[in-house]
N, C-alpha and C positions, 0 to 999 in steps of 0.2 A: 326435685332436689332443692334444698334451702340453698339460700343463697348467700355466700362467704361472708364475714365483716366485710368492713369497706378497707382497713390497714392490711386485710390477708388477699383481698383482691390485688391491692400496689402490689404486695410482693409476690402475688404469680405472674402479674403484668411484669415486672423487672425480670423475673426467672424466664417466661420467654422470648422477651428481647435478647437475654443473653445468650439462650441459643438459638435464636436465629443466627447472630454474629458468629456465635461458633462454627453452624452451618454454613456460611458464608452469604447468606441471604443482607440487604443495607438493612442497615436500621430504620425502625417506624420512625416516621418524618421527616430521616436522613434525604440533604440533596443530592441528584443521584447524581454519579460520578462524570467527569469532564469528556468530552468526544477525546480518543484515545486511536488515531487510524494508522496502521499499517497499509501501507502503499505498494510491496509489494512481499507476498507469499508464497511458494512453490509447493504450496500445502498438499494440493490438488495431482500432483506430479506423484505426491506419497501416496494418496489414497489409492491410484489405479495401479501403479505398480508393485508394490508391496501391502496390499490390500488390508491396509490400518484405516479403521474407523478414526471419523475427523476428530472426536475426542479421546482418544487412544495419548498416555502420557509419553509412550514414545517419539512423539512426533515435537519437533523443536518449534513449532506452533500450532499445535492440537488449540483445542478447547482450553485445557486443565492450564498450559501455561500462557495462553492470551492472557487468561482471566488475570492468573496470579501476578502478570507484568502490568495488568491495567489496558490491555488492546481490548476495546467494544466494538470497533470496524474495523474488520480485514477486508484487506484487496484482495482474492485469491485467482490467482496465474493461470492462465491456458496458458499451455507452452506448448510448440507442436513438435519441440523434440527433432531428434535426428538421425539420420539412417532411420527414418519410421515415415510413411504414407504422415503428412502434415494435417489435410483435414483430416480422417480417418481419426488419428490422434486426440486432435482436436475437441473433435465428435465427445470422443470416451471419454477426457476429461469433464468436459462441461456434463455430461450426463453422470459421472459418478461423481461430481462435485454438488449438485442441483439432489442427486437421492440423501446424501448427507446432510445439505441443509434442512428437508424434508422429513429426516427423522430425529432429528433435535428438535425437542420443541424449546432450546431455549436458544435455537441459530434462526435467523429470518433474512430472505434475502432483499438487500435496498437498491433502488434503479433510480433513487434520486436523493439528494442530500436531507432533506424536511424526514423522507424515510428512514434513513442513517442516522439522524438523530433522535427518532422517537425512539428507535428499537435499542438504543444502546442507552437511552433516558429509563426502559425499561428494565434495565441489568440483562439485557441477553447480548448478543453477538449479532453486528450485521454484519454479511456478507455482501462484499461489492467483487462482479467480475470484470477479468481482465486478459487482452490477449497479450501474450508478448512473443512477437514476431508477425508480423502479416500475412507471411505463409504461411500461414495456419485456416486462411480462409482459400485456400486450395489453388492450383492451376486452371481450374475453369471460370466462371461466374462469377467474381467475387463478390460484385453485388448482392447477386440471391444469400451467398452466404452470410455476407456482414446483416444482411438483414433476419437472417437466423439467427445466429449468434442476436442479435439487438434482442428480436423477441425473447431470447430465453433470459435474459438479464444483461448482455453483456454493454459496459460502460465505461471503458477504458482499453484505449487501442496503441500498443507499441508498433513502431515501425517494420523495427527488424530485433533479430538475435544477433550472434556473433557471427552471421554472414550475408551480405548483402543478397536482397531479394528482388523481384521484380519492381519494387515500391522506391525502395530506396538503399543507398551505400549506407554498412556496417563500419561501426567503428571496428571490429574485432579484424576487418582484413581491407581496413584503409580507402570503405568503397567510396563512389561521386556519391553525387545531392538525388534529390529526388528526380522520377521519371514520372513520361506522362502520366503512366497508369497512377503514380505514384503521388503526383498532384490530382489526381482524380480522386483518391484514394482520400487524402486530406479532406478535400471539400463534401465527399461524401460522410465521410464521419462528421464535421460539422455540422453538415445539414442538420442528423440525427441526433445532435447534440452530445456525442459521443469525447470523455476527453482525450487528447492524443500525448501517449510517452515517447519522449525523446530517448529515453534511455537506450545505452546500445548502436541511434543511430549516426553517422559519421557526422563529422564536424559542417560540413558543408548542407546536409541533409537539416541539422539541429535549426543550424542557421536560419535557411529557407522557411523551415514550419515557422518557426518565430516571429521574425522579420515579416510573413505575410498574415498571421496570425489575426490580426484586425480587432483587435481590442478580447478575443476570445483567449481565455488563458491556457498555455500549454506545459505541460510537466514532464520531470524527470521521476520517474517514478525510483528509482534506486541508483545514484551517481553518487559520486563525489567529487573533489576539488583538485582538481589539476596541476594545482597552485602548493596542495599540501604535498601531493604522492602523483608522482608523473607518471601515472599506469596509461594505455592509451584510451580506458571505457570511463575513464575520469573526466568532467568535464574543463573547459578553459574559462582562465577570466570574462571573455568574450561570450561565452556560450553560456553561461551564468547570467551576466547582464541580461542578454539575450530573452532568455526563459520568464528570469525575475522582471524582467519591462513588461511582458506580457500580463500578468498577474499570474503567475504560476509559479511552480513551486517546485525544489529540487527535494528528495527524499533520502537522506542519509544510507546509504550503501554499508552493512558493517561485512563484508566478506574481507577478510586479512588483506588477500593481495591486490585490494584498492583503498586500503585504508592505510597500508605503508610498513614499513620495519618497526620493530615491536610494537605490532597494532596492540591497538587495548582499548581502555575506553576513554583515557587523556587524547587521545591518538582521533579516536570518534569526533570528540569536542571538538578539537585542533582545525578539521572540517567542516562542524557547526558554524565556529567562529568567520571561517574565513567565506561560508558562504554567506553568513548575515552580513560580512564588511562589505562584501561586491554588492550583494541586492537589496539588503535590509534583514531581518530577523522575520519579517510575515514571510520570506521567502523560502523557509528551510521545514521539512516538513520529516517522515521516517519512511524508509523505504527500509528493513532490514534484507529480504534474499534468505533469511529464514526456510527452512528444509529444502533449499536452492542447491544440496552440495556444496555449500562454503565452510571455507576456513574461518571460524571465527577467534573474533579478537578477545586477547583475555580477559576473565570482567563480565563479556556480553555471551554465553553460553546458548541461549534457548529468549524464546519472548517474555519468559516469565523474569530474566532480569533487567529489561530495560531504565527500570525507577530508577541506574547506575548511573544511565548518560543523564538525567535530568539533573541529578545530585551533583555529578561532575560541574554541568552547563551554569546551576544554581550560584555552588564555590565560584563563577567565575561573572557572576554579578548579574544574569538573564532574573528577570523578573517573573512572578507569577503568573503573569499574563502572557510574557515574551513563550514561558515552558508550554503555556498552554496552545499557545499557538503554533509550537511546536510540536507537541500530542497532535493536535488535529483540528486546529477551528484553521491555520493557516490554507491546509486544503480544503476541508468545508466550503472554506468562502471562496476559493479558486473556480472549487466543481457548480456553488452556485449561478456562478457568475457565466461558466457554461455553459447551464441549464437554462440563461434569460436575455441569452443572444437569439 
């Protein structure tokens, strides 16, 4: 075949850059978009029980609306649920969460930050896993199990749910601090470099991890401010300090009934704000609770509208850098940091 002028070649070169864009694929040369992490998902919760594919638009953090809200790393949740066998549970999610990463080829799963940033430098999704609750590594071994769960990805370990467990006192029902098994429990996830969420667990519990923490940073994966809405899974000034001394970082909680009367997304800010004034702005990160069963505030519907609270945060003088460290380089550099203890 001849080969075009060289004026008719520009404009097929311009016609399919343009739809690439259409397609939604970046632009040739375009840099690729900023780390974007969600902290914490219940995505996984959807997939096994209402048995929706992870990019299914039903889903208030599928695929389709990560993308359109700008999320390139998700946390996605083990949850071990209740009134239901905990590991058992456990099991089924991580194994129906792992066939879905699987058969996307534009999801990959990351088990260290340098991986979570290639794969989202890529325009696909990484997937980072996460337990939330400790009883979810069963009544026997925990051991063997945590070291299960590690081999299959997992990289981020919550305490407890909304009920204290052999590990440690829940916030949800006023429990103590941690127990032996419960300090064992700590030091064993460190070992593995595993990071630990305080979310969820009791004040004295949060404390303790903190406070012993040892230069390794520890997080909230999904809180909020104490200070703003006195719900009692909210955190305190103290417990703020606490996290943010560590290098860790709190994640914005948007479920209605810890974000306050007429949640919304001024309401979301309200909380941004007043966690940058206790710890600084590296300290404030996004935890949505996204297909968690929440109430959401109005404004923030699904993951695909987040670019709301940036907009919000923006009008109220966060800089480009500050937002972007609240996308996701403020955890990046938390989980590095980690990973090099």
């Amino acid at each position: 075949m001849a080969s075009a002028p060289a004026h008719g070649r520009w404009r097929l070169l311009d016609s399919l850059c343009a739809l690439a864009l259409l397609l939604g694929a970046p632009a040739w040369g375009a840099p690729p978009a900023p780390p974007q992490v969600d902290l914490h998902l219940d995505t996984p919760t959807q997939l096994l029980l209402r048995k929706l594919p992870l990019d299914s638009p039903s889903l208030e953090a599928g695929t389709p609306k990560l993308r359109a809200g700008g999320t390139n790393i998700a946390v996605m949740v083990i949850w071990p649920g209740q009134k239901v066998d905990p590991l058992v549970r456990s099991r089924d999610l991580m194994r129906t969460t792992l066939a879905e990463i699987a058969r996307l080829p534009d999801v990959e799963l990351a088990t260290d930050p340098q991986a979570a940033r290639r794969i989202a430098a890529e325009d696909k999704l990484a997937v980072l896993l996460s337990m939330e609750g400790a009883q979810g590594l069963g009544e026997g071994d925990w051991r063997a199990t945590l070291d299960e769960f590690y081999g299959q990805g997992l990289r981020l370990l919550g305490l407890t749910w909304s009920h204290s467990n052999r590990f440690a006192g829940s916030s949800g029902d006023q429990g103590g601090g941690l127990t032996e098994e419960g300090r064992a429990l700590v030091a064993a996830a460190r070992q593995r470099q595993i990071v630990l969420d305080v979310s969820h667990a009791s004040r004295a519990a949060t404390l303790e991890v903190c406070r012993g923490a040892g230069g390794i940073p520890v997080i909230a994966s999904h809180s909020d401010a104490h200070a703003v809405h006195a719900a009692a899974r909210n955190l305190t000034d103290e417990e703020l300090r606490c996290i943010c001394a560590t290098g860790g970082v709190v994640g914005l909680n948007l479920h209605a009934t810890f974000v306050g009367p007429q949640a919304n997304v001024e309401r979301v800010a309200d909380h941004a704000v007043h966690i940058a004034n206790i710890g600084g702005k590296r300290c404030v990160a996004l935890g949505s609770d996204f297909d968690g069963y929440i109430q959401k505030p109005a404004g923030l519907p699904d993951a695909s509208a987040l670019p709301a609270l940036f907009t919000a945060l923006e009008r109220r003088g966060w800089t480009a850098a500050e937002l972007d460290g609240l996308r996701g380089e403020n955890f990046l550099s938390a989980w590095s940091l980690v990973q090099s203890k």
